[in-house]
N, C-alpha and C positions, 0 to 999 in steps of 0.2 A: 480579434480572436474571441468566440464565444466561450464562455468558462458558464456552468451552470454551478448553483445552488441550491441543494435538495432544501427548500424551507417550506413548502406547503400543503395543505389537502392532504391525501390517501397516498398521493404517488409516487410515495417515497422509500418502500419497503424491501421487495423479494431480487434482486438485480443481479447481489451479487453474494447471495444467501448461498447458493450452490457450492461458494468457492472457499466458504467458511471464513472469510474477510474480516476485519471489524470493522469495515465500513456499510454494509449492509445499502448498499450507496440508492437503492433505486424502489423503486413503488409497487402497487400492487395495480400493474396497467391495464392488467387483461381483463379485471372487473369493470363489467361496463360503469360506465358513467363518471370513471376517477379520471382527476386532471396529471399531467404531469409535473417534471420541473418547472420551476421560474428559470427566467435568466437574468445573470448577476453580469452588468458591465466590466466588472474585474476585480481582484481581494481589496480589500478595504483598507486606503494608505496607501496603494500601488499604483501609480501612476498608469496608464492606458497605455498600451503597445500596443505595433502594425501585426500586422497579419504575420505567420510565422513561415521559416522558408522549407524547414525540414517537419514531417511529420503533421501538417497542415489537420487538425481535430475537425477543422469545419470539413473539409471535403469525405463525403462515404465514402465507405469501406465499400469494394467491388464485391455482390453477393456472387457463392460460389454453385452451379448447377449439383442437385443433388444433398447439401447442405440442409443440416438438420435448422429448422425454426427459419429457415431463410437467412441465415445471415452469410457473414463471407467463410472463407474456409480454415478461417484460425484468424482469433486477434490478440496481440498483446498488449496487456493491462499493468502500466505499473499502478502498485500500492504505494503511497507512499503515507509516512505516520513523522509527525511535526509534534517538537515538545514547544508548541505556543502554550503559553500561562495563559490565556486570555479565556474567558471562559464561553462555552460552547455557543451560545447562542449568540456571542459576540460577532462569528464568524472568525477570518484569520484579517487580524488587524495590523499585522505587518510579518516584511518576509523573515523566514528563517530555515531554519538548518532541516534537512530529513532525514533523520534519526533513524526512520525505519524504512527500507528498500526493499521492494519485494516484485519480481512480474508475475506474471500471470498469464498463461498460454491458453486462450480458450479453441477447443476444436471443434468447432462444426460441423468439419464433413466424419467423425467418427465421436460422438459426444463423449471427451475426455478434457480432463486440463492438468496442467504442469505447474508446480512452482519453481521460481530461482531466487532465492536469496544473497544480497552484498551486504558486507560488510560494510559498515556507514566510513572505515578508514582508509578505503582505497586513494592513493593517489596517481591521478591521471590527468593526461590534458583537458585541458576545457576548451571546445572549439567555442567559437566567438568571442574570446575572452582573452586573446594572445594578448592585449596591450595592459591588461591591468593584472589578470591573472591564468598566466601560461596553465599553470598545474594546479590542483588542489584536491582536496577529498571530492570524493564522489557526492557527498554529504551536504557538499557545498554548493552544488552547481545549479541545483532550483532557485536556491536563494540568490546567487550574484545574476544570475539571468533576469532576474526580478529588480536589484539595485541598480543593476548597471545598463538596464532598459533595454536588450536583445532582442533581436524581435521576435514579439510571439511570447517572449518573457519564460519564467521559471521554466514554464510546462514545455517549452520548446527548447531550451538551452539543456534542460534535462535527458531529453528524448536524443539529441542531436549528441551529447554526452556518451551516452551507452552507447547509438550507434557507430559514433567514432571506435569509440576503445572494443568493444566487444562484439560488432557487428550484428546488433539486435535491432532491429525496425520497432521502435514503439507507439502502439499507434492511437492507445488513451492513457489518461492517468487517472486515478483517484486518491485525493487526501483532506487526510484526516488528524485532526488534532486530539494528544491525549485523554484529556479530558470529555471528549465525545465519545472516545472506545470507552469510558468507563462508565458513563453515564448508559452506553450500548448494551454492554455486558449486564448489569444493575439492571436493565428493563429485560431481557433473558432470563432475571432469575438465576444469572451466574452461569459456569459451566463449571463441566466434568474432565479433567485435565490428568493425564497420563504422565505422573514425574517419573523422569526414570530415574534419575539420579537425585538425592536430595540438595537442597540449597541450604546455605551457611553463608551470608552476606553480612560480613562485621561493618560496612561500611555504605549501607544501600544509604543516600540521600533524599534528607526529608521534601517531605514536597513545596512546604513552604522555609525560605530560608535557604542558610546555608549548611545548618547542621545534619546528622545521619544517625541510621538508628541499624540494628542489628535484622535481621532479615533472614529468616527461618521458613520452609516449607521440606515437609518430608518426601521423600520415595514414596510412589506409587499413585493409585487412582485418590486425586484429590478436587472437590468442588471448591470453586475459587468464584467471589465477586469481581466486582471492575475491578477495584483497586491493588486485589492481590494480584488478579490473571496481568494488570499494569506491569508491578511488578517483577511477577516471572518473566513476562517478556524483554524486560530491560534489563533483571541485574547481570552482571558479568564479571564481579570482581573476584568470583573463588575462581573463575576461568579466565575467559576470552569471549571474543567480541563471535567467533565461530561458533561456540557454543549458544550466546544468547542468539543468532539469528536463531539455530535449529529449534531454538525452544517458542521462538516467533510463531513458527510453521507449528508446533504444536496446539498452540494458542488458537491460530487460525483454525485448524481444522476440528479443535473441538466446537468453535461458533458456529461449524457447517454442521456437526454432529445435533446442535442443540436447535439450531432453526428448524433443522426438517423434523423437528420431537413434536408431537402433539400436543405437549402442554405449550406450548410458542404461540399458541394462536390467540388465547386471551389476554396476550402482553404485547400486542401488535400496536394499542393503542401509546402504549408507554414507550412501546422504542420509536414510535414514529416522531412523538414530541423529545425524547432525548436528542434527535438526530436535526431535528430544524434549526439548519444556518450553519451546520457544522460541516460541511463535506462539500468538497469544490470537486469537480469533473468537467473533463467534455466530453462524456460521452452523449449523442443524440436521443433523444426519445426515442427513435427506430429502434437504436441498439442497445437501450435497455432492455425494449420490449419482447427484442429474439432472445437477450439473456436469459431474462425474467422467461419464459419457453425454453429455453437449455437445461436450465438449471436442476430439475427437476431428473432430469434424463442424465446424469453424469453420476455414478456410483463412487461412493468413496475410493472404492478398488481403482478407479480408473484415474483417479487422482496422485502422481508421483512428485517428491517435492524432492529440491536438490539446493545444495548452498555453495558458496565459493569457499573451501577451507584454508588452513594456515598450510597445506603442502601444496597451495596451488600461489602462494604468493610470496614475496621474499620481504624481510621485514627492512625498513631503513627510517635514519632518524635525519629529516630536514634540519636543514642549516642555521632556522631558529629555533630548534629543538624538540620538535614535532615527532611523536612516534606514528608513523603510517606504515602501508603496506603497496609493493609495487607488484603488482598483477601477473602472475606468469601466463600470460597468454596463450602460450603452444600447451600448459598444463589447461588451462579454461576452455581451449576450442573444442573438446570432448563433450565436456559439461554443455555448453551451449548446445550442440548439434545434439544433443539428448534431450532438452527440454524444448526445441525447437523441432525435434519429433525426424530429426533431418536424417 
């Protein structure tokens, strides 16, 4: 299985700029003469796997007749965001947990995109994984796909994961580790972030260690570096884990708001080198390329974002004492068929 690694040259910028990401995953391809990604044999520490059986990244996407920038007619992108320690240029040097879930519905044949946010504590089955682990977070399932050598690994155990439980076809991923979205943000020059409610976090966890410090941001329009927009995206402890995705989606969409700003184009040099070695995909050079051509053509307006909330799932605590949440299905298959455009 091809896994890329955005680490080099120019061609590694505008991809997924559109979707206001903090992966920012892809390059500036359309300027002649820039090269694209390299390819990375597989994360570093991770042993090689076969080829994957659901959701196969190396085979194209069928372009769709009529299809803006040429590409197919809707793809779905998860995001995924990993608290590796490791620091960014290190790459991801072994597997772990995805902290952050998010898809991403790109449409083609009418330039728009959708987001769906999960909560990192869904528990659900895990297909391929019935002999060691039937069930587990959703959180989990990149990572043991990765340990426990599935074929095709995280990126496939992942993909095969949603499709099972929630009937979503995924047909790339991108991720990203913490410490690259802030080093991302930091080369932006920060963004402009819309609190609607304020935060009160007597308990945010520091980042090195094990100790925690208090964690203050007020209501309303506030400019936030890496570390803080970090932060707002993760704390949850005045709430829930429902609250912090929606403030994810916040986070995202002000990165969309600030790439297409015109002061962004003198700090292209800065996020290009924040971002080398940081960001695994498979998506193709092809389909950067028609991104990187979409992107541009999708108005924020046409941009709707959606999450799985605490009335669409019933809370239970496993039998080693785990607080998770089990999926109301017949409540979610609305939510889907809406950002699936259905």
């Amino acid at each position: 299985m091809r896994r890329l690694l955005l680490s080099t040259g120019l061609g590694l910028f505008l991809g997924f700029c559109f979707l206001g990401t903090i992966f920012c995953a892809t390059g500036l391809l359309l300027l002649g003469g820039l090269t694209g990604p390299s390819l990375s044999g597989n994360v570093k520490g991770v042993s090689p796997t076969a080829a994957p059986t659901i959701g196969d990244p190396v085979e194209p996407l069928p372009t769709a007749a009529g299809a803006t920038c040429g590409g197919p007619k809707q793809m779905v992108i998860a995001l995924l965001g990993v608290d590796d320690r490791s620091k960014p240029e290190e790459g991801y040097t072994h597997p772990t947990r995805t902290d952050a879930i998010m898809l991403v519905n790109v449409r083609f044949d009418s330039p728009s995109a959708s987001l769906l946010s999960f909560p990192r504590d869904l528990f659900v089955p895990l297909p391929n994984l019935e002999n060691v682990h039937e069930q587990g977070r959703l959180n989990t399932a990149f990572m043991f796909g990765e340990v426990y050598h599935v074929p095709g690994g995280g990126p496939a155990e992942f993909k095969a994961t949603v499709e099972f439980n929630f009937g979503i076809r995924v047909d790339r991923y991108v991720m990203v580790n913490f410490g690259a979205f802030v080093k991302t943000v930091d080369a932006l020059g920060g963004i402009d972030v819309e609190v609607p409610d304020a935060i009160y976090d007597p308990e945010f966890p520091d980042d090195v260690g094990d100790g925690s410090f208090i964690l203050e941001i007020p209501a309303g329009r506030q400019h936030m570096d890496g570390k803080t927009a970090l932060h707002y995206a993760r704390t949850r402890h005045q709430d829930d884990d429902y609250h912090r995705v929606k403030r994810q989606q916040l986070v995202l969409l002000a990165i969309r708001d600030k790439l297409f700003s015109p002061e962004v184009v003198p700090q292209i040099p800065a996020l290009l080198d924040s971002m080398r070695d940081s960001i695994q995909t498979d998506l193709s050079p092809a389909e950067i390329a028609a991104l990187v051509c979409l992107g541009p053509q999708i108005d924020r307006a046409s941009i709707t974002a959606h999450s799985i909330d605490g009335t669409m799932v019933i809370p239970w605590t496993t039998p080693t004492g785990g607080r998770v949440s089990i999926p109301n299905r017949e409540a979610i298959a609305p939510l889907v068929e809406e950002f699936l455009g259905e």
